[in-house]
Structures are given as structure tokens and as C-alpha cells.
GUNU-955690 format. One record per residue (C-alpha): y, z, x. Coordinates in steps of 0.001 Angstrom, whole numbers, plus 500000, padded with zeros to 6 digits. Each point is the difference from the previous one (the first is absolute). Layout:
% residues N
YZX ...
END
This chain:
% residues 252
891081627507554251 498765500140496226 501799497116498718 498491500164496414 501172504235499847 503366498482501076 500339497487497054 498218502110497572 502684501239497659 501394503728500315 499318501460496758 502241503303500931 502835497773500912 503138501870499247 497936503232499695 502671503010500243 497476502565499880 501006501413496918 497742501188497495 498892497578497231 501549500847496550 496439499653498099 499492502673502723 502879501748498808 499228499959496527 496506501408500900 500867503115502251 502638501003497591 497541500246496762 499672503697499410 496862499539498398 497069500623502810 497931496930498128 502283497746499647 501556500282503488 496808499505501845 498902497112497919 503321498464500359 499906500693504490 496644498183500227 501703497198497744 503016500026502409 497652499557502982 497906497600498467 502543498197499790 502416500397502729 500710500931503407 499663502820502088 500799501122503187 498196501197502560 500964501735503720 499495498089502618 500383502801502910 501557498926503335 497070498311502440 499519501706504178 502136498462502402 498158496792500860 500437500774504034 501229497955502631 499385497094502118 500106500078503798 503322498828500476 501182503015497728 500221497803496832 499257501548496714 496120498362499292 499905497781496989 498943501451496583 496774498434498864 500633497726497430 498997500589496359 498885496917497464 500941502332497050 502596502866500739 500096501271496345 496203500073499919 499911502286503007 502308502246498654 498083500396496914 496697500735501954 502090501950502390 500999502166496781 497011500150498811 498900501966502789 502636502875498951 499257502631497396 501624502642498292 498388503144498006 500373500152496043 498757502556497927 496806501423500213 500034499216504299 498633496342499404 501764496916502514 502322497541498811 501098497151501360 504092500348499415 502233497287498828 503317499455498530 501973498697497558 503342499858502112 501380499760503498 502061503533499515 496988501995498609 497734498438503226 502855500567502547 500188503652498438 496108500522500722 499427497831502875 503752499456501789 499323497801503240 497857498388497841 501137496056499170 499266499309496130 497858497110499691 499834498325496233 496311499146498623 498253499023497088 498777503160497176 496904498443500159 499106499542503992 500959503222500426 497933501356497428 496835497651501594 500671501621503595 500161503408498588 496653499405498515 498633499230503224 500994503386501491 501149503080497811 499344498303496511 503478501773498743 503994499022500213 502364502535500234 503241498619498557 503140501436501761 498842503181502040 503405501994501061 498380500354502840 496790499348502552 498262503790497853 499871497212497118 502309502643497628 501245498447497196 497844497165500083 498825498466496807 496250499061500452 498526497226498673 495910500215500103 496980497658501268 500169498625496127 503087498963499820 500215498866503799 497073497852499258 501375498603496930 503302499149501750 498338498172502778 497790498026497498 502729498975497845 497821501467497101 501907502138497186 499491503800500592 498723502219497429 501909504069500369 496616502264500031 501464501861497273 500097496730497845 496396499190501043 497274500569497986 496994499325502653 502170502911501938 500014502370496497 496313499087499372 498928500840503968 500773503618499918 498987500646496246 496720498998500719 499804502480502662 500946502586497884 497431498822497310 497157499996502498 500807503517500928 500457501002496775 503643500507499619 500938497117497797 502140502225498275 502446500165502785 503442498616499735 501394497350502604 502878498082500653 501233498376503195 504196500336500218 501644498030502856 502793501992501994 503299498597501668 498200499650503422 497332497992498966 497209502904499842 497606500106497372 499847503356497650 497105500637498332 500281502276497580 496333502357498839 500430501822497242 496964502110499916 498766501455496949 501308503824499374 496526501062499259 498804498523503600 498948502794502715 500653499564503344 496872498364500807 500493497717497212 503802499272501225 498524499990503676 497111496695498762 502969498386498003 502235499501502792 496957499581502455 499160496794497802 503234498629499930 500292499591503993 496814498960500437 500551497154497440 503403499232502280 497535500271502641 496486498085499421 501248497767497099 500974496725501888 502012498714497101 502070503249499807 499835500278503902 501939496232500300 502453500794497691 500880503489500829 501752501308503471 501632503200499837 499469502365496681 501281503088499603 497719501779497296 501711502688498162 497615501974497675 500888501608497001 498757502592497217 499904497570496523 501326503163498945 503540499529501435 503058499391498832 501602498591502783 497695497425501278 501921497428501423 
END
């Protein structure tokens, strides 16, 4: 028996499994921005909760007695690692590892699942140690509805560090025009625009004058800066490029 886990103090004592208000606040900002920034502050922060999925049938001894389970020194680090091992799909077919703010929206995804209460931030460091992203409240095991939060703000979490939004980041800005620059594009217009499930839009508004061979090199040097740029590569999961003629006037 782990008498120091015993005496340790329970810091999700009296833990309903409702959802946190600063969690609250966050998912009901309308703004895309200001509602991801303010999830990764709630899990910073706070608690989530993770399934812990009902173990095999431990078997039986000879005199027909149900086997004992093996015991474990640290029951709510198991079922973090044990969660860690499930994933979800977002948006662009990348894995998540799924948690959730609240015992209803788990139950809903995962229902003979038991809710288990954890730290934002161990969660976040076991997720880097197998699909590098959270999913926030899938409705259900397809990961719809899920709000992603990427590698860079996962790592930021688990570090305690602040995280900077890649829209708000001006290594991020600098990265890609660069890569236009060197292929000769420099006079191409991006922004990056966050969306309500945590995917990144970034928006290419190519020049009206700009063939399609031209447009074809523009984008081509965008990815591959995603790609080969480490910086850029660390701090950017799943980006859904939208290109656009400068020319438009509905460019979003």
C-alpha cells in the first residue's frame, strides 16, 4: 500500500464534474481568437477529465473466486496514460488525443466510460508523448465537434510557459513571408485566422496578375515552409490554406 499517495491531499476533492466557469467564459466567446486563447488558459489552469474505459475481467482463482486486480501506486496516473493511448480525428485526418471539460460531454462520447479528473497541464505532457494534439470535448469517438488545440499550445500548457496564438506571432508571420520572398512572391498577401475548432486558416491572396504557374509556386512555397521550416513546423499542426485572387472582394 502507497501510504504517502494515501496522505497526499486530493486536489479534485469535491470535484462534480462540471465544467469550470473560466471554461465557460472561454467556449462561449464568439470570437474564434479569443475563445481559443481563453481554452488553453482554462486548461492551463484547471482540470480536465479524462476516460478511464472499463479494464478485462481479471479471471478467476481455482476455487472459482474472482482473481485479485493488480494493484496500482497511482490510479489517476494510469488513467491519464491509459487516455493517452485513445485518439480521435480533427480536421484535416490528423490524431488527437480527446479530453473533456465535463463528466456529461465525456459520458456523451465515451458512456461506460468512468470520468477521471486531472491536471490541464499532465494531460497536455502525456499528449505530447503520443499524438502531440488535445481534442477538447469530441461528441463522439469520430472526434466531431472537437475543438483542437495544436503541438504549440499542448507544449506550452505542459511547460507552464505563456502561449503565443500563431496569428499573434511574428516569428510565425516572418516564416512564411520569407518563403514567399525567396521565391519571389513577396508581394503576396497572408494572414493566419483561427476557426471555432481550433484549425488554422491561412488565408493567400495571390496577386490578380499571377498565372497559374505563378499561383501554383506561391502556394507550393507556403507548405513547404509549414513543412521544412522547423520553427513554423513546431508551432503549426493542422492548416487549412485557402488561396485567393488579391483581386477579390470577398476574401475572408
Amino acid at each position: 500500500m502507497d501510504v504517502d499517495r494515501l496522505l497526499r491531499p486530493n486536489p479534485f476533492a469535491g470535484d462534480r464534474g462540471r465544467m469550470s466557469p473560466a471554461m465557460r467564459e472561454a467556449l462561449d466567446e464568439p470570437d474564434p481568437g479569443r475563445r481559443l486563447s481563453g481554452v488553453v488558459a482554462a486548461v492551463a489552469a484547471g482540470r480536465l477529465l479524462v476516460p478511464a474505459l472499463p479494464h478485462e475481467h481479471p479471471g478467476r482463482t481455482a476455487d472459482g473466486g474472482v482473481a485479485e486486480h493488480s494493484e496500482e501506486p497511482d490510479p489517476t496516473g494510469q488513467a491519464v496514460a491509459q487516455a493517452a493511448t485513445l485518439s480521435v480525428r480533427i480536421p484535416g485526418g490528423r490524431f488527437a488525443t480527446p479530453v473533456f471539460s465535463s463528466a456529461d460531454r465525456l459520458l456523451a462520447c465515451y458512456p461506460d466510460a468512468r470520468p477521471i479528473p486531472v491536471l490541464g497541464r499532465n494531460a497536455a505532457a502525456q499528449a505530447l508523448a503520443s499524438t502531440g494534439i488535445l481534442a477538447l470535448d469530441p461528441q463522439d469517438p469520430s472526434g466531431r465537434g472537437a475543438v483542437a488545440l495544436g503541438r504549440g499550445a499542448v507544449a506550452a500548457i505542459a511547460a507552464g510557459e505563456e502561449w503565443v496564438p500563431p496569428w499573434d506571432n511574428p516569428k510565425v508571420l516572418d516564416g512564411f513571408a520569407e518563403a514567399l520572398a525567396e521565391r519571389g512572391a513577396g508581394d503576396a498577401d497572408l494572414r493566419l485566422q483561427p476557426t471555432p475548432d481550433g484549425i488554422l486558416r491561412l488565408v493567400l491572396a495571390i496577386p490578380g496578375d499571377a498565372g497559374a504557374g505563378e499561383a501554383y509556386a506561391i502556394v507550393e512555397a507556403v507548405v513547404g515552409a509549414a513543412e521544412a521550416n522547423p520553427y513554423l513546423r513546431s508551432h503549426l499542426d493542422v492548416v487549412e490554406i485557402v488561396p485567393v485572387s488579391a483581386n477579390s472582394q470577398s476574401i475572408p
